[in-house]
N, C-alpha and C positions, 0 to 999 in steps of 0.2 A: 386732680392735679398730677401733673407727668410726674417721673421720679425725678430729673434730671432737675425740673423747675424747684421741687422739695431738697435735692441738692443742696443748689444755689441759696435758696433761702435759709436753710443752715448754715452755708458756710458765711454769709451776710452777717448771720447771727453772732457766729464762734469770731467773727473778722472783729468786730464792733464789740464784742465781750470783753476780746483779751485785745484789744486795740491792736491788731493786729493788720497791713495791707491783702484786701483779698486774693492778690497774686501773691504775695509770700505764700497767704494758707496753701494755697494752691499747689506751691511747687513745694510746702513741707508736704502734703500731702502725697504727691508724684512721688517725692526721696522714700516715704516711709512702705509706699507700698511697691515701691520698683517698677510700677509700669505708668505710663502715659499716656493718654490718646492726642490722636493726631488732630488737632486745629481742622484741616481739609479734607479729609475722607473717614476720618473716627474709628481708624485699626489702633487697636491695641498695640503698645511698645516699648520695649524695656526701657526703666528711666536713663539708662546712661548712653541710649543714642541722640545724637543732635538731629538726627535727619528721618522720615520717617520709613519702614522699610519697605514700606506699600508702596506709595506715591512719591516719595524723597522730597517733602516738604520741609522747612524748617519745623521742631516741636516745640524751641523757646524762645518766640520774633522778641517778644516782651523784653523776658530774661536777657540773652544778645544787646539790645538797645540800652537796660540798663550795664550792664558790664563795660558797653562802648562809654557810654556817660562817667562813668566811675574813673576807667582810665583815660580818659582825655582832661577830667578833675587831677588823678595824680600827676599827669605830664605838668598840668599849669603849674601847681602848687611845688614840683621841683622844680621847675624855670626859676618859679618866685625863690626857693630859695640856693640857686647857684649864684 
């Protein structure tokens, strides 16, 4: 079994343990060790870039989509209350 496939099946594990979303695990994971790898070419990269310094990919398309979600929820939810 690759490492990478032993990974995932831990983190599957620790997700469903602690009822946790396997992208949360993921990106506490990213925060706690400082580095990320890149979606598209797999360089190594410190967590607090958004773009990757190799190829200049997005690192968090995921993460991004929810934050957009989150604040187009707060925009409604102040309309609702002006």
């Amino acid at each position: 079994m690759s490492e990478e496939r032993r990974s995932n099946d831990k983190d599957s594990f620790l997700a469903a343990m602690y009822k946790l979303d396997p992208d949360k695990l993921r990106q506490l994971r990213r925060i706690a060790s400082g580095v990320t790898r890149c979606p598209e070419c797999d360089a190594a990269n410190p967590a607090s870039e958004r773009f990757c310094t190799k190829c200049h990919a997005k690192l968090y398309p995921v993460e991004e989509a929810e934050e957009t979600r989150l604040r187009n929820k707060r925009k409604t939810l102040q309309r609702k209350g002006d």
